[in-house]
C-alpha positions as a Markdown table, in Angstrom:
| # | Residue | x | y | z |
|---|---|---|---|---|
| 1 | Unk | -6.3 | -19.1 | 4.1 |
| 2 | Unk | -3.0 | -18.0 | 2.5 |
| 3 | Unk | -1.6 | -14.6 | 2.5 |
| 4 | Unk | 1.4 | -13.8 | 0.4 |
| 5 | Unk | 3.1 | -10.0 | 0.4 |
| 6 | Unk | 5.3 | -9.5 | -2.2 |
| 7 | Unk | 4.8 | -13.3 | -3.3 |
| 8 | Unk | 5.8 | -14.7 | 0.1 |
| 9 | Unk | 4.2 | -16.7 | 2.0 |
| 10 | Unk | 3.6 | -14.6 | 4.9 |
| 11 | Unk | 2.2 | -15.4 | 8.9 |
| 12 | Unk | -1.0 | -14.1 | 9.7 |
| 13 | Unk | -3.7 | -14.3 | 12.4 |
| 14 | Unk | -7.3 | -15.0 | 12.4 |
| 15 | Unk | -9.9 | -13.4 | 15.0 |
| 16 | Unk | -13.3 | -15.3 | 14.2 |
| 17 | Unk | -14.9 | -13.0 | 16.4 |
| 18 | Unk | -14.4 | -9.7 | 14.0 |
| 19 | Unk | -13.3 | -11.5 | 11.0 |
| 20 | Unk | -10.5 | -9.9 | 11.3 |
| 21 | Unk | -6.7 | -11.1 | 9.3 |
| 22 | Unk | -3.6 | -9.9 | 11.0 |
| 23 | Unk | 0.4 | -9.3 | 10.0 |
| 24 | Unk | 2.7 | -8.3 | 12.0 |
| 25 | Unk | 6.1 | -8.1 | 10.6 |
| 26 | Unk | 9.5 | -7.5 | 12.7 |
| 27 | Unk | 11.5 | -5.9 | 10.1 |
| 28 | Unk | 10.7 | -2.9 | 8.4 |
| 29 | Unk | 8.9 | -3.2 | 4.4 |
| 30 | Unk | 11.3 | -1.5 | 2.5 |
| 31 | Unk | 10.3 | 1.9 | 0.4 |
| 32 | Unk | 8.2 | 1.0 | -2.8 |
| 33 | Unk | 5.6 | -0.8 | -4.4 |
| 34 | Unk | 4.2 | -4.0 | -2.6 |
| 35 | Unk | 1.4 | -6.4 | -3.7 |
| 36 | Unk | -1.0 | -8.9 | -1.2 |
| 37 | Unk | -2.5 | -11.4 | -1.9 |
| 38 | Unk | -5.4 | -13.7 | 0.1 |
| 39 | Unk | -6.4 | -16.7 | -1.1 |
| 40 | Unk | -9.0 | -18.7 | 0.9 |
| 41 | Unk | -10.5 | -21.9 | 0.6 |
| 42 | Unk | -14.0 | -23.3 | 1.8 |
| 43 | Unk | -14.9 | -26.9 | 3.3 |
| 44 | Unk | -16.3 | -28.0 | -0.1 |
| 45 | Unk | -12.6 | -26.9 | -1.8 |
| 46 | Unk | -14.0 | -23.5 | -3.6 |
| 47 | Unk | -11.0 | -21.3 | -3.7 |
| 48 | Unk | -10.7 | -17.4 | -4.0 |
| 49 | Unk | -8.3 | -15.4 | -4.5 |
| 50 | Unk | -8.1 | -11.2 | -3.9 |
| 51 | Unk | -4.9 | -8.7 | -3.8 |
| 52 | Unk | -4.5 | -5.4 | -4.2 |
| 53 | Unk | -0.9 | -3.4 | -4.0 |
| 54 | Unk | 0.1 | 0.2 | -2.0 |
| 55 | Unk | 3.1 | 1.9 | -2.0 |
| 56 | Unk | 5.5 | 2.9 | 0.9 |
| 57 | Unk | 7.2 | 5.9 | 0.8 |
| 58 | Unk | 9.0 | 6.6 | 3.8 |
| 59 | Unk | 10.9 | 10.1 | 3.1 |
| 60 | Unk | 8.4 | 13.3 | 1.9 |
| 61 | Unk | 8.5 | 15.7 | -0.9 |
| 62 | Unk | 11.6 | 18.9 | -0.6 |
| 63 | Unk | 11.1 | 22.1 | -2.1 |
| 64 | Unk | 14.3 | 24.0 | -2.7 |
| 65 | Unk | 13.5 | 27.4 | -1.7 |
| 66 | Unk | 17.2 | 28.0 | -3.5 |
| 67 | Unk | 15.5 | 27.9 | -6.5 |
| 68 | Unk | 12.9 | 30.4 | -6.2 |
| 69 | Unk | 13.6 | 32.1 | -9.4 |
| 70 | Unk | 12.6 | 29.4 | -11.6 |
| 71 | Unk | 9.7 | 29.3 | -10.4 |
| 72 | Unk | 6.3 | 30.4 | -12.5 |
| 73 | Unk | 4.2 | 32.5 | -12.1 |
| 74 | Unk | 0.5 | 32.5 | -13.8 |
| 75 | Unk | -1.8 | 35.7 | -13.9 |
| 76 | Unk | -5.4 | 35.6 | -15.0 |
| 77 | Unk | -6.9 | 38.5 | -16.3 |
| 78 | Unk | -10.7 | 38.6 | -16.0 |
| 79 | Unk | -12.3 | 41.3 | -18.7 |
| 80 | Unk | -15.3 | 43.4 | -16.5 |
């Protein structure tokens, strides 16, 4: 089994008993989009292959309550 993040080779770490794969990484993943990818490979040499990305965002959304004025505002009137 290979794992890749980002196209790097990356360590990982196998518990049989859950089937669970592990990284652990020392330095931080820096703020955007990253791609894995596992590729595994069987005793009779069928490979497969599966990835998937997700994004790291580290700092949040602002609102600038300075700015208050520019701002809109919708009303819905609803005939009786």
């Amino acid at each position: 089994m290979v794992a890749k993040l980002d196209g790097s080779v990356v360590p990982t770490s196998f518990d049989s008993a859950t089937g669970t794969i592990s990284y652990s990484t020392t330095t931080p993943i820096a703020d955007g989009v990253h791609t894995v990818q596992i590729t595994a490979e069987d005793m009779a040499g069928n490979r497969t292959s599966y990835s998937w990305s997700y994004t790291i965002l580290t700092s949040g959304p602002t609102l600038d309550l300075d700015k208050k004025d520019q701002m809109l505002t919708t009303i819905f009137l609803i005939p009786f």
